[in-house]
C-alpha positions in Angstrom: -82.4 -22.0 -33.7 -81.5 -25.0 -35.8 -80.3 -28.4 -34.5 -76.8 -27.2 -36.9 -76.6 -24.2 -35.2 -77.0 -25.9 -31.3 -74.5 -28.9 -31.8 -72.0 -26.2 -33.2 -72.4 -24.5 -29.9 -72.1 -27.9 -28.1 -68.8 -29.0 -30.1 -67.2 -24.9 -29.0 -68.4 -24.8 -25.8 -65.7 -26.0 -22.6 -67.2 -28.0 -20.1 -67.2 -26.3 -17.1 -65.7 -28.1 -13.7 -64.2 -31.0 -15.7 -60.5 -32.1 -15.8 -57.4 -30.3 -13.7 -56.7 -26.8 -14.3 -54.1 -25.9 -16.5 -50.8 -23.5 -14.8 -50.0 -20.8 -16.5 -46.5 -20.9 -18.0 -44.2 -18.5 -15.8 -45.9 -18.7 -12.4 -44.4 -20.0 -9.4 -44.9 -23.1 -8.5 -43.9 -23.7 -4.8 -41.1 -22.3 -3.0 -37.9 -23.8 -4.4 -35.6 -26.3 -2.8 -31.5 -25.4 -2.0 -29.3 -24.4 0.4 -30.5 -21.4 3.0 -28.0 -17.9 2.3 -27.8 -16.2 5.5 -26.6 -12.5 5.1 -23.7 -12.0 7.4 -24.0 -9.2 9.9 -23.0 -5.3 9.3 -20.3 -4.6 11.4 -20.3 -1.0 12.4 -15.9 0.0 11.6 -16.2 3.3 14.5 -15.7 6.5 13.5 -12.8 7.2 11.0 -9.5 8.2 12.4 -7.7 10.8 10.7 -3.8 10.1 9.3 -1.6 11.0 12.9 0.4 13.4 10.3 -2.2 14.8 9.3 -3.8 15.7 12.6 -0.1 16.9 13.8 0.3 19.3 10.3 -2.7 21.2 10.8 -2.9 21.5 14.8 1.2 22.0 15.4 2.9 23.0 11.6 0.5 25.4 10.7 1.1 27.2 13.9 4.6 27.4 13.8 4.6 28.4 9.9 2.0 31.7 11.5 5.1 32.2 14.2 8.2 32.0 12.3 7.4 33.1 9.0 4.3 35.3 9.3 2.0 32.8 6.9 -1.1 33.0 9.4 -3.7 32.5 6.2 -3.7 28.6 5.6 -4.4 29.2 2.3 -0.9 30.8 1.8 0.8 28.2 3.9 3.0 25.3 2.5 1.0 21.8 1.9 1.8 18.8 0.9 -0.2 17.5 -2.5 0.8 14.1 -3.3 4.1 11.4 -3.4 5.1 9.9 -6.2 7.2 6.2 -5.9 9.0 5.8 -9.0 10.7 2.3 -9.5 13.0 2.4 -13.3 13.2 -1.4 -15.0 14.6 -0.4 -18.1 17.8 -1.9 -17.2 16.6 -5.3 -17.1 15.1 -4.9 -20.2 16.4 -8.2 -22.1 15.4 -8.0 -26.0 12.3 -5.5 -26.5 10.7 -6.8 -23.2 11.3 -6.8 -19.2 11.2 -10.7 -18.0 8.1 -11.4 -16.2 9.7 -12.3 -13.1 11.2 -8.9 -13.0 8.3 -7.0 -13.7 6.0 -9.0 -11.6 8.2 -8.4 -8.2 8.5 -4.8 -8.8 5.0 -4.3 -9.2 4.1 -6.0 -6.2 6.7 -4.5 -4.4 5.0 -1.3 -5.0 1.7 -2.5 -4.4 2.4 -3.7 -0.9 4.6 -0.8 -0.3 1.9 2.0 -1.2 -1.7 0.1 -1.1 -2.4 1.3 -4.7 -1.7 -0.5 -8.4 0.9 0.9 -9.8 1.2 2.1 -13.6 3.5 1.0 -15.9 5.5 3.7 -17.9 7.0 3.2 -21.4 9.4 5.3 -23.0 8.8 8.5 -25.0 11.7 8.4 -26.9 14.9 6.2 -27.9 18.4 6.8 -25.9 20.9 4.4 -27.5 23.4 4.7 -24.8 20.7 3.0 -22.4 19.6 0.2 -25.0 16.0 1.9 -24.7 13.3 2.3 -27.4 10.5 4.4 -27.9 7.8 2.5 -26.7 9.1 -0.1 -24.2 8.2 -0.3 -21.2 11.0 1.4 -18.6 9.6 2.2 -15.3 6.4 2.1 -13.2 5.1 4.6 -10.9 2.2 5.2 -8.1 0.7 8.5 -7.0 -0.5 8.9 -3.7 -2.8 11.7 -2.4 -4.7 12.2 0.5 -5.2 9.5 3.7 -3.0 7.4 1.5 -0.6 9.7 1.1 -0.3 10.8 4.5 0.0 6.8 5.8 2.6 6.7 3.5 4.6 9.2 5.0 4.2 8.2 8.8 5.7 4.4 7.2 8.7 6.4 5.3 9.5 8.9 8.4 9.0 6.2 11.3 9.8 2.8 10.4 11.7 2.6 6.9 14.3 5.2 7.1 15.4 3.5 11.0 16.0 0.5 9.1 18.7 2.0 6.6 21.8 0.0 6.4 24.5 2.6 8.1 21.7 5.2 8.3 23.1 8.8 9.5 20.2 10.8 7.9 18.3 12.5 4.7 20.4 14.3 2.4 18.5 18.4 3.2 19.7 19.7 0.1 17.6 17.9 -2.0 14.7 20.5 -2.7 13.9 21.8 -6.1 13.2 25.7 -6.4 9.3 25.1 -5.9 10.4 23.0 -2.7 9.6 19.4 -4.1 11.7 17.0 -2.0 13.4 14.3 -3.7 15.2 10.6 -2.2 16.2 7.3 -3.1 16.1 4.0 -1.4 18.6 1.8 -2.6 17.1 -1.6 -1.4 12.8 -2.3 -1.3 13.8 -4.3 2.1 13.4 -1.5 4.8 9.3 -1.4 4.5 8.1 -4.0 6.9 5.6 -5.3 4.4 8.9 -6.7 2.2 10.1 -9.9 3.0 13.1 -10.2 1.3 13.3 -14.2 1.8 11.0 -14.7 -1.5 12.6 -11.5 -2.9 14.1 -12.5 -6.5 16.2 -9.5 -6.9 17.3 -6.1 -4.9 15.5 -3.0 -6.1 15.5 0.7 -5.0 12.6 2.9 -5.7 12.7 7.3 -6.0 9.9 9.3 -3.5 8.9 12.7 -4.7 7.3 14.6 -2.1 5.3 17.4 -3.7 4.7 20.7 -2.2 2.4 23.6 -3.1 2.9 27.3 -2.1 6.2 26.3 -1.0 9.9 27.1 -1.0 13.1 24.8 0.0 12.7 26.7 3.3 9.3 26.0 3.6 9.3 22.7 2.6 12.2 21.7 5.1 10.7 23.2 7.8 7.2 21.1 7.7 9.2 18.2 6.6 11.7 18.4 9.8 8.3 19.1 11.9 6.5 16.2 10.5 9.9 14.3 11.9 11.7 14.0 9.4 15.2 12.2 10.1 17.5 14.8 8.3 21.5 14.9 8.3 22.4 17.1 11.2 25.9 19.2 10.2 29.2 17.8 11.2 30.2 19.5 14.4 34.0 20.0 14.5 
């Protein structure tokens, strides 16, 4: 080998176990200084409960519907598939909008009222009479189904409807012929979760209760089970 050829491999060569070692770019390089996050503890909730209406339809309804009217299959048996809580803003409407105070107050009214965000409903078509245009927004609505649904009802049959101004009961004529029950509430104050002190305005709000496999008769009969408060008939 030639003296070229051996100081070439001098200058290329590293020298071994001489100056600090170089980190690579990426690595970690010590634990990191901050603030300690400690996880908070799982709290174990129980077992779910069941809605009390719920528990009270299928143990004591669906036994008298088998006595009384022969329905002993549940799957022919009246049941209850969802409420619907209607509240209509197209009144308010000032110009081509509803004012923000307005709209904001009914939709939390509903919110607190039901547990779910309502959705707001614009109009299919233009009615001059009522100052509405196609495409406004008129109304806003929630549908409830299930555990929701059934909470709903225990609120609407137990503590609202005892709070009615001059109350003497339900109207129990107000079934359609597939034995959907209909009512109005003329002021959003009887729910307990309303406090009308920071209410702006008075608002009522419509509640469809929606039946399958039912009738008027039917439908009257769970309803009246369930406890509903319905007006009794004027004894003379």
């Amino acid at each position: 080998m030639s003296k070229e050829d051996q100081n070439k491999q001098h200058k290329g060569a590293k020298p071994e176990g001489k100056g600090p070692a170089k980190e690579k770019k990426g690595a970690p390089s010590g634990p990191k200084k901050g603030p300690v996050k400690h996880e908070a503890p799982e709290v174990d909730a129980g077992p779910r409960v069941p809605p009390r209406l719920k528990v009270m339809f299928d143990e004591t309804v669906r036994a008298g519907l088998g006595e009384q009217f022969g329905l002993k299959n549940r799957m022919a048996q009246p049941r209850i598939q969802k409420i619907v809580v209607n509240v209509n803003m197209g009144r308010h409407i000032e110009g081509a909008k509803i004012p923000p105070h307005i709209r904001g107050q009914v939709l939390e009214t509903i919110n607190k009222v039901t547990g779910q965000r309502p959705v707001v409903l614009k109009a299919k078509k233009s009615v001059s009479n009522f100052k509405v245009r196609e495409g406004l927004e008129t109304a806003a609505m929630v549908t409830m189904r299930r555990d929701r649904m059934w909470h709903f009802l225990d609120r609407l049959i137990n503590l609202a409807t005892p709070r009615i101004k001059d109350f003497r009961g339900l109207p129990d004529k107000a079934f359609d012929k597939q034995g959907n029950y209909a009512m109005g509430l003329t002021e959003q104050g009887v729910f307990p979760e309303i406090n009308m002190a920071e209410a702006q305005f008075t608002h009522g709000m419509n509640i469809n209760v929606c039946f399958s496999n039912s009738s008027p008769k039917l439908s009257k009969f769970v309803l009246e089970q369930l406890g509903m408060p319905f007006r009794k008939p004027d004894q003379k």
